[in-house]
Structure formats: structure tokens, C-alpha cells
N, C-alpha and C positions, 0 to 999 in steps of 0.2 A: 304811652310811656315816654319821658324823656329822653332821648336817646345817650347822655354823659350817665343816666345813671342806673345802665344795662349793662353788669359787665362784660355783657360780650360786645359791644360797645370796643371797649378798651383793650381787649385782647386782639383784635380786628386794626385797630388804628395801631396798638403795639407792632403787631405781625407786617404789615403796610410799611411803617415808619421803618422798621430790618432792613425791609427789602428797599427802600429809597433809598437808606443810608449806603446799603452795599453798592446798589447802582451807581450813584451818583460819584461815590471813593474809587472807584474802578475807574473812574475815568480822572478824578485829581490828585492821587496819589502816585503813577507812575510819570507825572508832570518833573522834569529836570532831575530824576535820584537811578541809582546806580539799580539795576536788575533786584540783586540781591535783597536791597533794600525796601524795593517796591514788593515782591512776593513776601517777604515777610510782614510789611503795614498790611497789606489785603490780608493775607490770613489769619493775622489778629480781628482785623475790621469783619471778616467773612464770621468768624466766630464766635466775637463780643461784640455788635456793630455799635449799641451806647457807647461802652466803655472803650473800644475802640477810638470811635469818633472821637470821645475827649481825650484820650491820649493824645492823640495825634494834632489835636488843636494844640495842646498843652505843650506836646515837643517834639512834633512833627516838623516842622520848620526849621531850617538852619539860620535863617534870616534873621542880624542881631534887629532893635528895638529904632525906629524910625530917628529920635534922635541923637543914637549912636551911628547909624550909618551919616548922618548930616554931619558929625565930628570927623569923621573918617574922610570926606569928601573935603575938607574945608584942611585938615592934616595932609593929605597926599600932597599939595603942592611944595610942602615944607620939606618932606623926606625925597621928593623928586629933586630940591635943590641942593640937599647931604648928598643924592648918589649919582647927582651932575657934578660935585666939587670931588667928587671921591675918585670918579675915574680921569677926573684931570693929572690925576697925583701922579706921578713915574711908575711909582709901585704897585700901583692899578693898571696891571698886565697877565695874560692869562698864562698859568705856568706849563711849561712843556710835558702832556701827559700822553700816551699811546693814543691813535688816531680813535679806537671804541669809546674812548669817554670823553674826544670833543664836544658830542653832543650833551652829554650830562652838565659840562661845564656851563656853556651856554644857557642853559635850560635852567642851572639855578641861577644864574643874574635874571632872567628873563621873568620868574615866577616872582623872586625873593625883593625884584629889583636894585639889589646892591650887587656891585663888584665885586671880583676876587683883588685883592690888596696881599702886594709879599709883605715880606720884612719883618713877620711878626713871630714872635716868644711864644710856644707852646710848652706846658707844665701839662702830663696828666698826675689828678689828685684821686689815685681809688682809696687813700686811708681817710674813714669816715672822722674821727675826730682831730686827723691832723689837715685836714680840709679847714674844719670848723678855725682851728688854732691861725690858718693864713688868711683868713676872713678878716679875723677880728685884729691880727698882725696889721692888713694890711688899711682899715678902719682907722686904728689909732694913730697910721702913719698920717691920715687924709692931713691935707691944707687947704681943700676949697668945697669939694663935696662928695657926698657918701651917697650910691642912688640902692636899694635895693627893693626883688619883686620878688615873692616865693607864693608857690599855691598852699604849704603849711609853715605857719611863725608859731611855733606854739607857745605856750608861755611853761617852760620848763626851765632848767638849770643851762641848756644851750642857749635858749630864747632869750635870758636874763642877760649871758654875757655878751651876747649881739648888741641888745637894749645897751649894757653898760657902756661899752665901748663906743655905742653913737652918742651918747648922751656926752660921755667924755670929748668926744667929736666938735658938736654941738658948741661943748663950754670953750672951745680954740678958735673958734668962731668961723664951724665948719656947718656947710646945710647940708642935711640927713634927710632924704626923702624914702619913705618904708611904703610900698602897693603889698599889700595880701588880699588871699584867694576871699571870698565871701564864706563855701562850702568846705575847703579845702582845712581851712583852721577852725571854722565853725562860729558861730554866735555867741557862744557861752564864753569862747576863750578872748574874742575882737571885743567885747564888751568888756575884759579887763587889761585885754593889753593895749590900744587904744587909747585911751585916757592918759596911761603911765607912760607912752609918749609921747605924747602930744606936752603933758605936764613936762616933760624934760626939754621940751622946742625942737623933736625932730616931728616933719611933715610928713604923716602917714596919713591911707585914703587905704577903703576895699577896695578893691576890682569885683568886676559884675556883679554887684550890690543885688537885693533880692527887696521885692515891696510894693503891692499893687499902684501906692500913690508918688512913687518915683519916677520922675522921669525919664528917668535912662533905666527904669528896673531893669536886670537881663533875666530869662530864664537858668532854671536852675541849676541844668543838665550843660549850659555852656559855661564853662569855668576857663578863667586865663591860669594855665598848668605849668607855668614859666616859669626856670629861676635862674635871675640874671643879680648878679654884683658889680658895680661900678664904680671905681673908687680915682677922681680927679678926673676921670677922662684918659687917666694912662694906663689902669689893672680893671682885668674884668674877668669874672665867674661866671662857667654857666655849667650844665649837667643835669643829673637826676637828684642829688641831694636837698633834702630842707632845709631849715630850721630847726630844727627838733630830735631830744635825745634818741640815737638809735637803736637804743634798749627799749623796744614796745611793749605794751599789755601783754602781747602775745609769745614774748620771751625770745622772740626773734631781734640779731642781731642782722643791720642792714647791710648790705652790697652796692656800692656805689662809684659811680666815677664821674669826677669834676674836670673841667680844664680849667686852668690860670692862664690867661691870654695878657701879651704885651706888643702894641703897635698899634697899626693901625685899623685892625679888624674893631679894635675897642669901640672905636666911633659906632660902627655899626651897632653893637651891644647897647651903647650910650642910647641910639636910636631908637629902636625897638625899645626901650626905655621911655622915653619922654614921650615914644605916642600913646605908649599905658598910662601915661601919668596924664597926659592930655585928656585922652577920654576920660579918666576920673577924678580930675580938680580941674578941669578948664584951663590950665594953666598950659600955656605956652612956652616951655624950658630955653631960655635966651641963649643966644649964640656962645658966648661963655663957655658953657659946657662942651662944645663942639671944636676944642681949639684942636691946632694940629698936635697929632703922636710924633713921634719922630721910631725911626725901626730901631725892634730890637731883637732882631733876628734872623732868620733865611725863608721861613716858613711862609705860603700863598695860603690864604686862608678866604672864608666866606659866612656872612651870617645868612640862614635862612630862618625866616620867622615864618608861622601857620597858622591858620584859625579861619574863623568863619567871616572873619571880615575879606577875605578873597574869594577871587571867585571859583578854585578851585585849591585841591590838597595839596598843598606846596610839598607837602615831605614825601606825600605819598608814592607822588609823580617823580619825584629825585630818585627815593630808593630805587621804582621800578625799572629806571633809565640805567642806573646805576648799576644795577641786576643782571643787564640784559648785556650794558656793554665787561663785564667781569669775563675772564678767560682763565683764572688758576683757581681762586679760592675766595669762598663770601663768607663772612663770621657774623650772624645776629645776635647781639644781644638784648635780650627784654624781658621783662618780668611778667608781660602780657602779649598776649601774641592771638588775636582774631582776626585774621585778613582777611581782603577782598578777591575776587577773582582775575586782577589783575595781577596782584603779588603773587598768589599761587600760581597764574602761569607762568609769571617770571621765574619763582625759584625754579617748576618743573625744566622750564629752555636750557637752565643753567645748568643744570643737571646731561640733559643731554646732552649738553655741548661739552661736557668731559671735566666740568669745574665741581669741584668740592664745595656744597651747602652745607655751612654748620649754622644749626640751631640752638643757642641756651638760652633756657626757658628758665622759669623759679617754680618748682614744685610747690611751696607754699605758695599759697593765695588767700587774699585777705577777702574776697566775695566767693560762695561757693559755685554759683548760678554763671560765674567768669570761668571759673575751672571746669567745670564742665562743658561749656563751651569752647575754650582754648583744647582741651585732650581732643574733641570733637574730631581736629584737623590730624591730629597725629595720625592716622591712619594712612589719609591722600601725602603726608608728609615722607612718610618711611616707603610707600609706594613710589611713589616718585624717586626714591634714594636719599632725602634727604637726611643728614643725619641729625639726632635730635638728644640734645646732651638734657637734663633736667636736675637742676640742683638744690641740694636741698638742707645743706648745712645752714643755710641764713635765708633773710627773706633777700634775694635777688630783685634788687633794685636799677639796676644798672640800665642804659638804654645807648648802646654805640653799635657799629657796622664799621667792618672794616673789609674792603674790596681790594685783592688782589697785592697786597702791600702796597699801595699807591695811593690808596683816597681812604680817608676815615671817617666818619660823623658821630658828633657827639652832643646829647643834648637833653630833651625833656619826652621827646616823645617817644611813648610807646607803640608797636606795629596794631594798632588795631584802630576799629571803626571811628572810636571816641575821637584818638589822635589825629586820626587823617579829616576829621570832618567838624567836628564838634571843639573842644578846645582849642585854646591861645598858646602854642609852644614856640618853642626856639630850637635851634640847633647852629653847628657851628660846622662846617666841610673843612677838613685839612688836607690839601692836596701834597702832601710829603710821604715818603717813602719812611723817613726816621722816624714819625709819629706813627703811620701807619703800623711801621712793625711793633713798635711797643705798645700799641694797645692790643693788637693782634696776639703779642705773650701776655699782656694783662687776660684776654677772654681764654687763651690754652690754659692759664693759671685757673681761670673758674671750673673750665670744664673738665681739669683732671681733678674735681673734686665732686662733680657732676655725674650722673649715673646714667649711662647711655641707654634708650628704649631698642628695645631690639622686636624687631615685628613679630615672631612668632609670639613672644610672653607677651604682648600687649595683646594680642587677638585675642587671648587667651581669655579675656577678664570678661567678668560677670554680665551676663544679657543683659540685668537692671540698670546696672551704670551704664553699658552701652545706649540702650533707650534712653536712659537721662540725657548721654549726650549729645544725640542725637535732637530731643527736643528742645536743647538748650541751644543748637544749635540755628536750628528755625529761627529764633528769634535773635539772633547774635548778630545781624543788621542792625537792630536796635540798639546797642549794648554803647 
């Protein structure tokens, strides 16, 4: 008999083919990724080893696409000569902080490679449509050009008046350059908004495009999650907010906070800017854009930018510096919250060392499979002391930290695996005391409205949800 057509034949080579799969991932999967990381790929692999294996071809890798790391290579000498003219500046000095967060200082030039730069205007903006109104204020004021990057443009009644107001830009004979997310605003929506700018002359591109026969296609799962406003070179936006109305499907109203930056941190924003736009038009943004700020303020400020294109988690590694040098009080905010074993042993130190952890969370959640995983932690959270506020009047969008009243950050990313490893964010460091406190009352404003977890009644809750989130936790490396 021929042996392809016995089937035990094929149950035998099936059974075989498990066992090679597993061996062989046992040894390339704990290859440069974080513990956590690796025991969860082998336990899928050990379980599914097909379905496995392709996963992990599919988005196992951090590694962008051969000829986007060659963009990137051929860009670094350009932003090397931005943050050799940056610290020539006077105002590119580092500001006088307690001797525990010299090291953090350092450590962001070191990762982010841009300076800390004084003299600049800090606005925080948590009103979600009076954000929108200084946007498109600050749009119509443009006389040279208009840069904008968001992971969601949607094409609603906000989207429209963004649109409007560039297009009005445009007719002044202003250049409007628009980057949106691929996933983030979806196909259905870039396929009609797209066209109606372009038909108006402002220069819009996706970011990490999606397409077997593109040449820079990116996978799916890494998304540039940024959103930056640039308006002349002298006003710039950045934070957690989009594009899009804040009244969603889901009848949630959003929680957000923006900063409105003036000086010379802008440049940096401009920067992080033009190398999005590089890797997705080719285009080389002319010196032009880059002219000098003059100050318009007291404020030491820093852009740090993250994503896969470094070689490690720029944000990740700030917070946990940050964390460690904190001595009074640390306030997280995020609407997503899965960390690694390096953040939880930060908070735990911080804890013993006699410093108050707050945690706000956003009890709604837009994936449930994130929710159950994010509760996971509450447990080693209140264990530890830390305290854990969860709010639930709106969908909490927000994403700042503010250490000790003295350092704040404010920006795109979220504390979890995706942010630290997988997407393209921004953030902004303010090393001031007077921002620091006011955002520090902007997060006590959330969290007295926030419904604090207290460990007995959460022990309390039902064995099935506890197993859910415990399994959803296994795989929360992945998430």
C-alpha cells in the first residue's frame, strides 16, 4: 500500500510534525523577548503548535519590514543633526531636579535622543471639544504650514471641521500634510476621506499601510498610535485625543487630556513628525520647517517618541526610572493598564519606600478579553498597597503620570505590552513643578469621581470571572 494514502500515515507525520514544532520554538522563541513574553508564545505553541507556529510567524516579531528599517537608517542622520543643533541652543540645559531623578533625566535624552530645551508654554487641554475648537483656532491662524498625525481621523462632524479648516489653509497658500493610522480609522472610512483631501490640496498618506504586494506593507498589529499637531513650527498638540466625535456607539462620553506646547520643545514634535511622513511619502521635509522657536515660557520640557523602530521601550524604561526615583507620591493615568514585571516591581519598591501609588483605571473597556486581563493585576496591585481608583462615568481616555509634583508626562501611550513594545507613540516630559501640580488636580478631579477597589470586596467576586482572568492573563504578553 502506498504509504500517503494510510491514514495512519498522517496521523503519525501530524503527531511528529507537534513534536518538531515544539522543539524546535523552544529554542527561537525565548531568542531577545522579555520572560513573560516567551512563557506565554511556548504555551500557546505547546497547545496549538500549527496554529501557534502561524501566529507567531504572523506577529511574533517586533521587526518593522526590511525596507522600512532602510528608511530609518538613512533618517537617523537627519534627526542626529536636529538634536546636535538643539543642544547648542542656551536653552538646551538640564533643569535643577532632586539628585533621584538625574538619572531619569539623562536616560530620556539617551533613549529619545533629543534634549530637554526650557522656555517653553505649557496649556493642559482635558475639555474634549474645547481641544478640538484650539486645533482648528489654531489651523486657520497657519501662514506656512499645517502638519497633522492621529491613529483615528474619522470622517464625522469633528473630522469635517478639521477637513474644513485645512482646506481653508490650503486656499492661503498654506501646505497641510494629514499621516492617519491604517487600522486605527479603518479602510472603509480612508477610502472616503482620502480622496476629499487630497481633492482640496492638502497632502495626506496612511501610516503602516497594510498589503502583501507593498513594499513597506507593515503588519497589522503594529500601528503608529500618535497624535501630534504642528502648526508653523511655533504650536504644537500632542495627548491621548483623536479626531473624532466623542459621543461613541457606545454612548460613552471620552476623558482626555491634551497639551498645547509653545517653544522650543515644538521642534522636537515637528521632528517626530517629518520622520512619519518620511517613511510614508519619501519625502524629506526641508529645512524650512525646522526654523528657530523663540521662548515662550519658563517651562524644561522633552519629547520622547517609542515604537518598534528602537531598540528598546523608550516609555517603558522612563516610567520605570521615574518610579523608582519618586519619594512622595505617583499618579497613573490610563485607560489600559497590563504591565510587565519590571513596572510591577517598580510600583511594589515604591510602595515600600513609604510613597503613595495611585492607580486610575477606566472601568469601561472597549475589548473584553483587555478587561479581563487588566482586573487580572488588581489583586498583586492592592497587595502591594497600591491604590486603585476605577472610573466609570465616561470611557477614560487619558494617558499622564505625574511623579512627586515635579515631573509629569503626557502623551499617547498607554501602560501596557502593545505601548511599550508594539506601536509608534509620543509623549512629552515636563519637568516643572506648576504643570506637574495641575495635572496632578486634573487626575484627583478624576478620581473623586472614580470608585476606589477595596481588597476584601474584590476577593469576593465570582470563581468564573476570577478563572477568566486569570486565563486571560497567560496570554496578556501578547495583547
Amino acid at each position: 500500500m502506498i504509504p500517503w494514502r494510510d491514514p495512519r500515515f498522517w496521523a503519525e507525520l501530524f503527531v511528529i510534525s507537534d513534536w518538531i514544532i515544539r522543539v524546535v520554538m523552544a529554542g527561537v522563541v525565548p531568542f531577545r523577548r522579555v520572560p513573560s513574553a516567551a512563557m506565554a508564545w511556548l504555551l500557546f505553541i505547546f497547545a496549538f503548535p500549527w496554529v501557534g507556529l502561524a501566529a507567531f510567524l504572523l506577529i511574533g516579531s517586533f521587526r518593522l519590514p526590511k525596507a522600512r528599517l532602510e528608511q530609518i537608517a538613512r533618517l537617523r542622520e537627519r534627526l542626529d543633526e536636529l538634536a546636535r543643533r538643539m543642544r547648542r541652543d542656551p536653552r538646551a540645559r538640564r533643569p535643577r531636579l532632586k539628585p533621584e531623578f538625574d538619572g531619569a533625566v539623562m536616560l530620556a535624552e539617551h533613549l529619545g535622543h533629543l534634549p530637554i530645551v526650557g522656555g517653553n508654554g505649557v496649556e493642559l487641554l482635558p475639555d474634549y471639544d474645547g481641544t478640538i475648537d484650539r486645533i482648528v483656532t489654531d489651523i486657520d491662524a497657519a501662514t506656512r504650514h499645517a502638519h497633522l498625525l492621529f491613529y483615528i481621523f474619522e470622517d464625522d462632524v469633528v473630522g469635517a471641521r478639521v477637513v474644513d479648516a485645512l482646506g481653508r489653509a490650503v486656499k492661503r497658500g498654506v501646505t497641510c500634510r494629514v499621516l492617519i493610522d491604517t487600522i486605527g480609522t479603518g479602510a472603509r472610512t480612508l477610502r472616503r476621506l482620502l480622496p476629499r483631501m487630497r481633492a482640496l490640496g492638502i497632502e495626506a498618506h496612511e501610516t503602516l499601510p497594510l498589503g502583501i504586494f507593498r513594499r513597506k506593507a507593515a503588519r497589522f498589529d503594529l500601528r503608529n498610535h500618535r497624535k501630534i499637531v504642528v502648526i508653523d513650527g511655533q504650536v504644537a498638540y500632542t495627548g491621548s485625543q483623536n479626531i473624532v466625535e466623542s459621543f461613541g456607539d457606545d454612548g460613552l462620553w471620552n476623558d482626555e487630556m491634551v497639551v498645547r506646547l509653545e517653544g522650543p520643545v515644538v521642534i522636537q514634535l515637528q521632528g517626530t513628525f517629518a520622520a512619519d511622513w518620511f517613511l510614508e511619502s519619501d519625502e524629506m521635509l526641508p529645512d524650512e520647517v525646522f526654523t528657530e522657536v523663540p521662548a515662550c515660557g519658563t517651562v524644561a520640557c522633552q519629547v520622547l517618541p517609542s515604537g518598534p523602530g528602537f531598540p528598546v521601550g523608550n516609555y517603558q524604561r522612563l516610567l520605570v526610572a521615574l518610579i523608582h526615583g519618586a519619594r512622595r507620591r505617583v499618579i497613573l493615568t490610563t485607560p489600559y493598564f497590563i504591565p510587565d514585571e519590571a513596572l510591577l516591581q517598580a510600583l511594589h519598591t515604591a510602595v515600600l519606600r513609604g510613597t503613595r501609588v495611585d492607580l486610575v483605571v477606566s472601568e469601561n473597556l472597549d475589548s473584553r478579553f483587555v478587561a479581563l486581563a487588566q482586573a487580572s493585576y488588581y489583586d498583586d496591585l492592592l497587595e502591594f498597597g497600591v491604590h486603585v481608583h476605577r472610573y466609570r462615568e465616561r470611557f477614560l481616555h487619558a494617558k499622564h503620570v505625574t511623579i512627586d509634583d515635579e515631573i509629569c508626562v503626557i502623551g499617547s501611550s498607554n501602560l501596557d505590552i502593545r505601548s511599550f513594545r508594539l506601536n509608534n507613540e509620543v509623549s512629552v516630559v515636563c519637568y516643572d513643578s506648576g504643570i506637574a501640580s495641575q495635572l496632578r488636580a486634573e487626575a484627583e478631579r478624576t478620581m473623586a469621581k472614580a470608585t476606589p477597589l477595596e481588597a476584601p470586596r474584590w476577593a469576593g467576586r465570582h470563581w468564573v470571572r476570577q478563572a477568566g482572568e486569570n486565563l486571560a492573563r497567560l496570554l496578556s504578553p501578547l495583547l
